[in-house]
N, C-alpha and C positions, 0 to 999 in steps of 0.2 A: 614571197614564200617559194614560188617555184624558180627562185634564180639561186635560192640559198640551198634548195635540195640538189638543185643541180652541182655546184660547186663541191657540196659536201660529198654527192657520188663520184665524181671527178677525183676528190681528195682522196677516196677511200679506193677507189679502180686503182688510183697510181699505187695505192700503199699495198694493194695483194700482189700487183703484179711487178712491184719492187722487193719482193718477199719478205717483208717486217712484219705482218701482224697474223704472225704465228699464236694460238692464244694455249695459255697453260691448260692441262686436263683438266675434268672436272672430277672431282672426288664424290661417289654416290652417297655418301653421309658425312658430309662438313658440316660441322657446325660454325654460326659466325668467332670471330676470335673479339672481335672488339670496334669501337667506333674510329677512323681513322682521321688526321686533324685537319680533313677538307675543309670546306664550307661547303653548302648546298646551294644548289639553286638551278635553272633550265638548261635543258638539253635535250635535243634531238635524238629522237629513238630510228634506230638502221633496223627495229624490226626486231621480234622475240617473247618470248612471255616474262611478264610479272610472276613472281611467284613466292608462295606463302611464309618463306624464308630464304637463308642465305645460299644454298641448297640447290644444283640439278635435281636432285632427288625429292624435292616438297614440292608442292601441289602449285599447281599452275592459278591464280584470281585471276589474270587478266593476257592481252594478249597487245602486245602493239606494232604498229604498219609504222613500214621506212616515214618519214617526215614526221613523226606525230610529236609534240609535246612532252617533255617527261617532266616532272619538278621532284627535285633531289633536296633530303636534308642532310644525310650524310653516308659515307661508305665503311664499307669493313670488308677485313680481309680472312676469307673463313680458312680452316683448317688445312684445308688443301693450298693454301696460297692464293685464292682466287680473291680478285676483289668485286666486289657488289652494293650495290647501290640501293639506299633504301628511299622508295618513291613513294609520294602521298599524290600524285595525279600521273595518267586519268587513274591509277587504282591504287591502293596501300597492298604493299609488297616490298618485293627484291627484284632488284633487275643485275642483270651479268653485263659487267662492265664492257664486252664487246659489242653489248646489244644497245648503245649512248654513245653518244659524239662525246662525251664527258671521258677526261684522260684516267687510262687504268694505270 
């Protein structure tokens, strides 16, 4: 576990300080647009809140620390363009695809 955090912080240092992960705005009232044709399944959380929809703007359920756990069933891309992740551990939510080792 702490060789795989390691690595992944490693991955993600190189990737700011190669300036690629620019992330879209976030729009105060997106709504989701639809389910997109992922699959779900684990991925590592860099840290962020769950939240009660697709949404910066809706209420925060949960809260997650860099290394944790996420289980994904699937993403959608809200109005704004964003895409997000709908999580059923550790909370049922939304999570903002910057906030997952899972590709936006």
């Amino acid at each position: 576990m702490r060789t795989r955090r390691l690595l992944t912080g490693m991955a993600l240092g190189a990737a700011v300080l190669a300036g690629i992960t620019a992330a879209p705005a976030q729009a105060a009232h997106a709504a989701p647009a639809g389910p997109a044709t992922t699959a779900g399944g684990r991925a590592m959380s860099i840290g962020g809140p769950i939240r009660s929809c697709a949404s910066v703007s809706c209420a925060p359920v949960g809260q997650t620390e860099y290394g944790d756990d996420v289980f994904w069933t699937y993403s959608v891309v809200n109005s704004a363009g964003n895409r997000w992740y709908r999580v059923t551990s550790p909370r049922n939510g939304f999570i903002y695809c910057m906030n997952i080792t899972a590709p936006c």
